[in-house]
N, C-alpha and C positions, 0 to 999 in steps of 0.2 A: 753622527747623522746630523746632517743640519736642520735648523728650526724649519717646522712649515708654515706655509702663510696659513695666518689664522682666517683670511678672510676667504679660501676655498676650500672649507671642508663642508660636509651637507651637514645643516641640521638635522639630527634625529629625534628632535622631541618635537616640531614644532611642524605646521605643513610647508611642504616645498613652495622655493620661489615663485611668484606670478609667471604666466605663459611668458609675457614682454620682458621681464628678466630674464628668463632664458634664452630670449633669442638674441635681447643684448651679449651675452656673455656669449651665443655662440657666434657671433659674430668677430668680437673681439681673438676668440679661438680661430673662425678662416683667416684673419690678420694675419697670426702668428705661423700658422700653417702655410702659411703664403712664403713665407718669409725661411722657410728650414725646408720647403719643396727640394733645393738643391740637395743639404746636407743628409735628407734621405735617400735620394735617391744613388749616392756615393754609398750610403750603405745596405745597400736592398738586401744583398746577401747574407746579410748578417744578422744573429737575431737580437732584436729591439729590447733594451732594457725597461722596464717598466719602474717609473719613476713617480714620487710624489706629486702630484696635480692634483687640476680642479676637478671637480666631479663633472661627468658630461652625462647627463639625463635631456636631452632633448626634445622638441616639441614633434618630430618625427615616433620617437619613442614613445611619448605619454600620450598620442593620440592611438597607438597601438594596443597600448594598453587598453583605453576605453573599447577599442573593437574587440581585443579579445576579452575582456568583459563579458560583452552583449553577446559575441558569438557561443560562447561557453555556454551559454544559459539555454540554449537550442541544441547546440551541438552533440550528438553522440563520441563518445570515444574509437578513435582510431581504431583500427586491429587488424593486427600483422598478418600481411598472406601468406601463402604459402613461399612463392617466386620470391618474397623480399627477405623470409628467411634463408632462403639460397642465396643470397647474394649475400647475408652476413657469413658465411659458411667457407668463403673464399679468402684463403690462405696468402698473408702479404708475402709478394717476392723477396723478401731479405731475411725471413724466417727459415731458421736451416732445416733442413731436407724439404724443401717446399714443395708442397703438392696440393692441387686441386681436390678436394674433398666432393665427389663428385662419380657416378656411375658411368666406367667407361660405354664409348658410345659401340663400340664393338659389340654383338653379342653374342659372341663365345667366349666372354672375357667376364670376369665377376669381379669384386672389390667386398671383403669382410675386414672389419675392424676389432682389433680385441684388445681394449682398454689395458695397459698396464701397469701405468700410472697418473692419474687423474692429477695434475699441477700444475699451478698457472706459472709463466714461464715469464717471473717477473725480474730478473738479476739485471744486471748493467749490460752483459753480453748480448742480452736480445733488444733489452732498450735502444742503446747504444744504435745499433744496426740501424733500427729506423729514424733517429733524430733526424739524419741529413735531410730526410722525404718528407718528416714531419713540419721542417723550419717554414717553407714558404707560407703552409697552413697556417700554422703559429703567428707567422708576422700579419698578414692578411688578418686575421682578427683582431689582433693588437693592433694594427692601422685603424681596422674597422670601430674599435673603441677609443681612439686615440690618444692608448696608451695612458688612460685615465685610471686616479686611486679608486671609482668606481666602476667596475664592470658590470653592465646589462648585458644576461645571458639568456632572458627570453626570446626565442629566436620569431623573425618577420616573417611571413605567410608566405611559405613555398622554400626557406630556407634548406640547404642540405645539411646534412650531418659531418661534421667534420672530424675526425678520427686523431687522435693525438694521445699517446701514451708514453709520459715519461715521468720525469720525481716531480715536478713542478705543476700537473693536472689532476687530476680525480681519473681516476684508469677504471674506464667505466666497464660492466661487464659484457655491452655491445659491441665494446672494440673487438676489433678484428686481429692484434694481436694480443687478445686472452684467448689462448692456449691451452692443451694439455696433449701430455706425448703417449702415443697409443702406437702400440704392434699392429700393422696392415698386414694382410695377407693376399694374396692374387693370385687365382686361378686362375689360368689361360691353357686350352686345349691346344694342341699343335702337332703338324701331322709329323711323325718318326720316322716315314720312307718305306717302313715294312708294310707287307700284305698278309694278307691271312682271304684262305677258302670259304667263301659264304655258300648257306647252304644247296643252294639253286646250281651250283660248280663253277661259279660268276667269284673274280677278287673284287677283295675293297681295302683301304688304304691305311693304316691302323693310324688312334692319333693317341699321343703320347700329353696327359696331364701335366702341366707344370706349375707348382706355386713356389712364389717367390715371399719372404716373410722381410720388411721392411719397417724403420721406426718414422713414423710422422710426427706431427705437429697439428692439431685439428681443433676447428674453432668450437669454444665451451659454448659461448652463445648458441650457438645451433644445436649443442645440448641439450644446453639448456629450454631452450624452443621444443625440445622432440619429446624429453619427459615431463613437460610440463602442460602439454598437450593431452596426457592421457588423465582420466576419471581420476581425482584423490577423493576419498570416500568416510577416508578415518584419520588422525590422529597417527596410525603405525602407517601408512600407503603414505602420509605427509612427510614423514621422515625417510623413509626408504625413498621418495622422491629426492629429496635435498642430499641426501647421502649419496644419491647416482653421480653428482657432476661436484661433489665433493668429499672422494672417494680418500683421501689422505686424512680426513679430518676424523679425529676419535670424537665426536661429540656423542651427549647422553640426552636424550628426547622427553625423559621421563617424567620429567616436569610438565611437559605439555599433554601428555599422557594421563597427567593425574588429575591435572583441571579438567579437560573434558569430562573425565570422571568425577571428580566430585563439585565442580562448580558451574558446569551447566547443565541446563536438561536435555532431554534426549532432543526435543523440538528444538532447542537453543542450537544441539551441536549439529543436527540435520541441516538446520538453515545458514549454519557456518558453510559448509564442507560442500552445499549442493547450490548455493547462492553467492555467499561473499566472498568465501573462496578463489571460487572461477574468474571473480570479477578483480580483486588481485592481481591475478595472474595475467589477465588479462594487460591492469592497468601497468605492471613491471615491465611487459614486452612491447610497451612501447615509446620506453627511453630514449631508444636512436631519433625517433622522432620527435618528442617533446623536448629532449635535452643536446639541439643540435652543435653548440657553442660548449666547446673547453670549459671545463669547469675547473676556474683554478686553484689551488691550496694557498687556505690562510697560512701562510706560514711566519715564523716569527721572525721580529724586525722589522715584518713589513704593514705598513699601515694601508691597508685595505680593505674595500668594501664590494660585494658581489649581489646583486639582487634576481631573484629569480620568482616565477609565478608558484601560486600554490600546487597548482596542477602538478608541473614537474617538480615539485618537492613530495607530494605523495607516491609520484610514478619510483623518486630514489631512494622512499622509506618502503614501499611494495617491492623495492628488489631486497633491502633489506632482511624485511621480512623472509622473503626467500629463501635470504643469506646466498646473493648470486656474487655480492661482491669481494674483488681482486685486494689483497695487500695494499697498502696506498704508498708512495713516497719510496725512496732506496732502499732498497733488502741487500744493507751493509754485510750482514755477516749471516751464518744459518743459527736463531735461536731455536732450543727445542726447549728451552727453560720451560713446563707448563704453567708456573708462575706469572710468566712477563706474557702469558699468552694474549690478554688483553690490548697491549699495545704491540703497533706496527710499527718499525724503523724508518726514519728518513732523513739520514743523516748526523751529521752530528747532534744536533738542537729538537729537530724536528722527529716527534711521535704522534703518529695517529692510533686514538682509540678503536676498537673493530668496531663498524657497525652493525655486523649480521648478529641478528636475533638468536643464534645458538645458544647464544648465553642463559637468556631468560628461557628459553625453552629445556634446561636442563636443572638436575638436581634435585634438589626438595620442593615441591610448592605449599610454600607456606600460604598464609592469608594475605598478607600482602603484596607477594609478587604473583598472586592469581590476580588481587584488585589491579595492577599493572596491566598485566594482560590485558584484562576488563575493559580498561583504559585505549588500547593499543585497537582492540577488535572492535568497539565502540569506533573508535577513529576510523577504520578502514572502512566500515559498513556507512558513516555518514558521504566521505569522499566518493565512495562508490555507487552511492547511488545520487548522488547531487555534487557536480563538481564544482567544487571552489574556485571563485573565479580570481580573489584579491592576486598581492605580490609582497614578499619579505625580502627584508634586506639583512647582511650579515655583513659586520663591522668590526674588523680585526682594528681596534686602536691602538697604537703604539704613542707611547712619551717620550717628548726627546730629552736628553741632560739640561736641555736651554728652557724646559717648559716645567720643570722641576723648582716649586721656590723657596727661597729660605727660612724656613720654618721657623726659627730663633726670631727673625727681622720683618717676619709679616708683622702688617696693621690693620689686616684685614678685621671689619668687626664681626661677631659672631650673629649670624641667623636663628631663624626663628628654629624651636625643635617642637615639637606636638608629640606628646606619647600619650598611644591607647592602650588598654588594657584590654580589649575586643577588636576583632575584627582580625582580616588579616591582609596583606601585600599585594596578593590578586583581586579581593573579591574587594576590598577598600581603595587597592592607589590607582584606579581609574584615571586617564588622565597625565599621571605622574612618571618619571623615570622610575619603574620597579626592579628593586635589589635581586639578582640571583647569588644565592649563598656557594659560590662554585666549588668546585674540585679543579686544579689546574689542568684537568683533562676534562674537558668539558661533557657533561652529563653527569662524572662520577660512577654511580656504581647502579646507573639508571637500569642496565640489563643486564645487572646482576641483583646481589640481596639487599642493595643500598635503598633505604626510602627516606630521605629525608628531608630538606627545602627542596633542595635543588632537585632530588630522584622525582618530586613529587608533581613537580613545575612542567619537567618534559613530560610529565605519561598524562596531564591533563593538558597541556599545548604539543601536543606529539612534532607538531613542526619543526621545536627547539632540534628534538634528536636527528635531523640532516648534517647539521652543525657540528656533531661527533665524525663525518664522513671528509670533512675538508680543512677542521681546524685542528694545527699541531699544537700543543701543550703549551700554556701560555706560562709567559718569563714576568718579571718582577713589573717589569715596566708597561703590561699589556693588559686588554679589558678587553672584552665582544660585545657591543650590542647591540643584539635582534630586536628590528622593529617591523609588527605586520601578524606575530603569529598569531592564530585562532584559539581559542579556549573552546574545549570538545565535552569536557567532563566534568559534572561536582565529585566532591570527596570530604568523607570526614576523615579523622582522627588522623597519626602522624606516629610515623615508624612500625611498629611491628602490629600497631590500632589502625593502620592508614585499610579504607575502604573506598570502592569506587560507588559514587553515588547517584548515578545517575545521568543523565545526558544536562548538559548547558550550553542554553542558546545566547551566545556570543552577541550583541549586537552594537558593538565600540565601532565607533564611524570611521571611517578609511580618508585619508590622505590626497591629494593632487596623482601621486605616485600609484595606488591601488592598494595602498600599506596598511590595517589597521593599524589605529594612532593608539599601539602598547609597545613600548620601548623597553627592554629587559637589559638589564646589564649584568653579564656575569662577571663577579669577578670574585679570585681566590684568596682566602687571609692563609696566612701561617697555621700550618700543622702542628702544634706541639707533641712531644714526642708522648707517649702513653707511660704514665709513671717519671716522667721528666722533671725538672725543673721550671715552673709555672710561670716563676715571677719574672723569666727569661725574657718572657714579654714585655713589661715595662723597660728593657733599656733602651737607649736612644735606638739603636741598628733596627732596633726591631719594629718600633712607633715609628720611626720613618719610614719604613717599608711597607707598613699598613697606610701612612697618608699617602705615600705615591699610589700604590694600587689604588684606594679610592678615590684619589683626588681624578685619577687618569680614569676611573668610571664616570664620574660625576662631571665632569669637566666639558663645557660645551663651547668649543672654537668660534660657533660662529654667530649666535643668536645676539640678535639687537633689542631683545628687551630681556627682561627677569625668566631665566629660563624655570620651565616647572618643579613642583619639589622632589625630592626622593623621594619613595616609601621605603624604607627598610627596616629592619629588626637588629636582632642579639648575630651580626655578622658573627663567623670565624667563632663563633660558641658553640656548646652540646659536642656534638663526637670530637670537634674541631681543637677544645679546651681552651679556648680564648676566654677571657675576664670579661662580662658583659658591660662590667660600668666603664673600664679601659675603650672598650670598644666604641659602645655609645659616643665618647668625646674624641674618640678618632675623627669617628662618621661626624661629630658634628663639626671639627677644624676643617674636613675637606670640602664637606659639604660648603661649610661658609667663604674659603679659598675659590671656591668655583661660581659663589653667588647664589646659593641656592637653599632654601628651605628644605626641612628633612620632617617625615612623618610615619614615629617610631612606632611601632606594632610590637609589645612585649610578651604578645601570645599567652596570655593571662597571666602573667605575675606583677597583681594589684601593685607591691608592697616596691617591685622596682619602677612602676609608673610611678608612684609618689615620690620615691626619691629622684629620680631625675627629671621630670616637671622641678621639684624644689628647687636642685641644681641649674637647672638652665633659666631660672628668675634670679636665681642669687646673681648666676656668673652676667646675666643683661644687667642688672642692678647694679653690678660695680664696672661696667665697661669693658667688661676685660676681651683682648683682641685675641686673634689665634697665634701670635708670637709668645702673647704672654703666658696661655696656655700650655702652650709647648718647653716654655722655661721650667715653668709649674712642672711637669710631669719630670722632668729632667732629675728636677732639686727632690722630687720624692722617688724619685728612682736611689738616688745616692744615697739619701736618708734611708731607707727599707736595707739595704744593700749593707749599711754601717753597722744601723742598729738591730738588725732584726726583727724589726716589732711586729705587731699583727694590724697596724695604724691602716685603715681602710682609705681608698682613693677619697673619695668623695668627703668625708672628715678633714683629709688635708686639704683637699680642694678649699674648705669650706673657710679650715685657719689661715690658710697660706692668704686668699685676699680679704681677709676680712679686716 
């Protein structure tokens, strides 16, 4: 992959460009546009590769933004009629046995349907069919974005919805081909030719019944539209709902069963079920319209960034909720491993996490994955009754081999480190690029029993978890990060102590773009194996793979002055089994490679605050750069390795420059 220019990538720590830069730059963009008019139009037919460029946020767009701002603040939400969910109901011509879903207009003629197997009909067979119909769509948008590393998918006032289902989009559950194949049956009366004596001594004509039994194709959406329509009352009507239009799925509900039971009260669960419920449901069925524009897949290798409003990130965490959504990405082979149930296939490289809520709604409910819940319900009842008006962005960063540096040969000097003993990364790095301690599937084990940094991050910024819906598993040389989410919840304690604590009112100031200015960076350290060899970590393969990952978090292409500091902690430590003091001097070589101060939070271990305060005055006290550093680690790697000793980092740190 070739280097990108450093001087077009967006800042995400800092606020966007002035109006008049923007329009400099788009102007510079009609030049060039001027200039390849011919050599598109030689390839209309064909679809448009999307390549590395500059960001195009326009001064058309961010004044759109401000109106839907203002508009949102009066506006009620949408809601689907009747007639429009008949038109999702309509069956694409290249779906095999296609048929109009739809009461013949004869009426001696009838139409029953009887479900026989509920399944979204998502293989390469059916995809395939519609690429050809789907291409002009496709390119039409990518024109409309011009083919830019950032895609704005907030769609403009009056826009249509545009339908596109293939490995490269988010296969939303409004599509028209999300399917499931159901036995029709048809009665049709028809006259036999015979007569028979009526009782008057008058004939009349005999008609002869006929049903014919046929397999369709019929749209889940408008299933989904039809049971979700009716009264959910309880907890079991919730589940027997979800189970109707995901009739193949064995899930276990029992978990959500048991919260209701013992973590709300009767008033808490009535006002769920008879209030925020509805309103939900409400807010999922109207996707087609809030989320008119392709939503496309982070996928890896590719450096991109997608921004969408909070609004339609609630509308695709309320289908979640549902659990309305499709498979994402190629469905290469049939897994039924219940194992690997968690992730979705797509392709070689590319896995997406599921995002439907079954998860969390099943199994044990312990104390902490009811505080999740907490977490979750808390979020829908604020969106649902006050709609968020901001905008987030999501930032697949990719590194290239040419932006990689030589870690032995840097001169780079070392940056300031600050560690506390209090406080912690959300509620202190205000301000700052804040660390997410990831899982290389991002969220981890958020809707499952995981609660950890990161499980903890999403269920009090719930907006993170859209993120699991479009990003595939990040590769050695990749980072994400979201800037814009909203913080919904307090919380005390951590892991199996983790409680929801309450509501928190967010009030971090927003951006030129609509973004709150909180930049989250996930990014994933090394697993070490459980009972492994520990010290595996200090060799070189290994420390370089931890400076590229952070350096590729921490790392800002385009900012012209001292970009903000980290916040971060004991990365890639606790379940992870990463060496804290290792880590520490990772975070502080990359941090200082990319210019940047770091602000350590040791989540109260007094006794490592003092020692690394001491460390990072000694190692300022003798100059020492991040090459030298990295020699350092190098020559105690071989030493530990020879001698076997118990010789602690930081002691050697301590002889080696002294």
């Amino acid at each position: 992959m070739s280097s990108p220019d450093k001087g077009k990538i967006t800042n995400y720590f800092t606020k966007v460009k002035s109006p008049s830069d923007i329009s400099s730059n788009e102007n510079n963009n009609n030049k060039n546009n001027n200039s390849n008019n011919n050599n598109n139009n030689n390839n209309s037919n064909k679809r448009k590769q999307i390549e590395r460029t500059d960001t195009i946020v326009n001064n058309t767009q961010l004044d759109y933004i401000s109106k839907e701002i203002e508009s949102n603040k009066n506006n009620k939400p949408k809601i689907v009629q009747n007639d429009e969910i008949e038109q999702t109901q309509l069956i694409d011509d290249n779906l095999p046995n296609q048929n109009e879903v739809k009461r013949s207009k004869s009426s001696n003629t009838t139409t029953t349907t009887t479900t026989t197997s509920t399944s979204n009909i998502n293989n390469n067979s059916n995809s395939n069919s519609n690429i050809d119909n789907k291409m002009e769509d496709i390119d039409d948008f990518l024109l409309e974005e011009q083919q830019s590393n950032t895609i704005f998918l907030i769609p403009l006032e009056g826009e249509k919805y545009v339908d596109v289902w293939n490995s490269d989009y988010v296969k939303l559950p409004c599509s028209k081909n999300n399917v499931y194949k159901a036995t029709v049956k048809t009665t049709s009366r028809q006259s036999s030719g015979l007569t028979q004596t009526t009782l008057d001594g008058g004939y009349a004509i005999e008609d002869e019944i006929k049903t014919v039994t046929e397999v369709r194709y019929l749209s889940k959406w408008y299933l989904i539209n039809t049971i979700l329509s009716n009264p959910i009352k309880n907890s079991e009507a919730f589940e027997e709902a979800v189970k109707s239009y995901n009739q193949r799925s064995n899930w276990d509900f029992q978990g959500l069963h048991d919260f209701f039971e013992t973590e709300f009260t009767e008033s808490e669960t009535n006002e769920f079920f008879s209030q925020t419920l509805p309103k939900i449901i409400k807010l999922a069925l109207q996707l087609p319209f809030l989320c008119a524009r392709p939503i496309p897949l982070l996928k890896s290798s590719v450096d991109r960034e997608i921004i969408l409003s909070q609004k339609q990130v609630s509308s695709l965490l309320a289908n979640a909720f549902l659990c309305t959504f499709p498979r994402q990405g190629n469905i290469t082979s049939n897994n039924n491993n219940n194992n690997n149930n968690h992730y979705r296939r797509g392709g070689n490289q590319d896995k997406f996490p599921s995002i439907n809520f079954h998860s969390l709604f099943s199994g044990k409910m312990i104390p902490s994955r009811a505080a999740k819940l907490k977490c979750i319900f808390h979020y829908f009842k604020c969106v649902t009754e006050k709609t968020p008006t901001g905008t987030i962005s999501f930032h697949r960063q990719v590194f290239d081999e040419s932006e990689i540096p030589d870690w032995e040969r840097s001169t780079a000097t070392l940056r300031d480190l600050t560690c506390f003993t209090e406080g912690t990364i959300e509620d202190n790095g205000i301000g700052m690029l804040q660390a997410d301690f990831a899982n290389k599937s991002l969220g981890g084990g958020v809707l499952g029993y995981g609660c950890v940094q990161e499980e903890i991050r999403f269920v009090i910024n719930p907006e993170l978890l859209v993120s699991c819906l479009f990003t595939s598993i990040l590769q050695e040389n990749e980072t994400v990060i979201i800037t814009g989410s909203q913080r919904f919840s307090k919380y005390t304690g951590y892991g199996d102590s983790f409680q929801w604590n309450g509501p928190y009112i967010d009030k971090t100031p927003y951006d030129q773009m609509g973004r709150r200015l909180t930049s989250i960076v996930a990014m994933d350290a090394i697993k070490l194996p459980h009972g492994g060899n520990s010290f595996q970590q200090f060799s070189p393969s290994a420390v370089e793979r931890e400076l590229n990952k952070s350096l590729c978090g921490f790392f800002d292409r385009v900012s012209l002055t001292i970009p903000p500091p980290v916040a971060t902690g004991n990365w890639g430590c606790g379940v992870f089994g990463g060496d804290k003091h290792l880590k520490s001097i990772i975070q502080l070589m990359s941090g200082s490679q990319a210019g940047r101060d770091l602000v350590y939070f040791s989540f109260g271990d007094q006794e490592f605050t003092d020692e690394l305060t001491q460390m990072i005055s000694f190692l300022h006290l003798k100059k020492v750069t991040v090459g030298g550093l990295y020699k350092a680690l190098w020559e105690y790697y071989k030493l530990i390795s020879h001698t076997k000793s118990n010789f602690k980092l930081f002691s050697y740190l301590d002889a080696h420059f002294s």
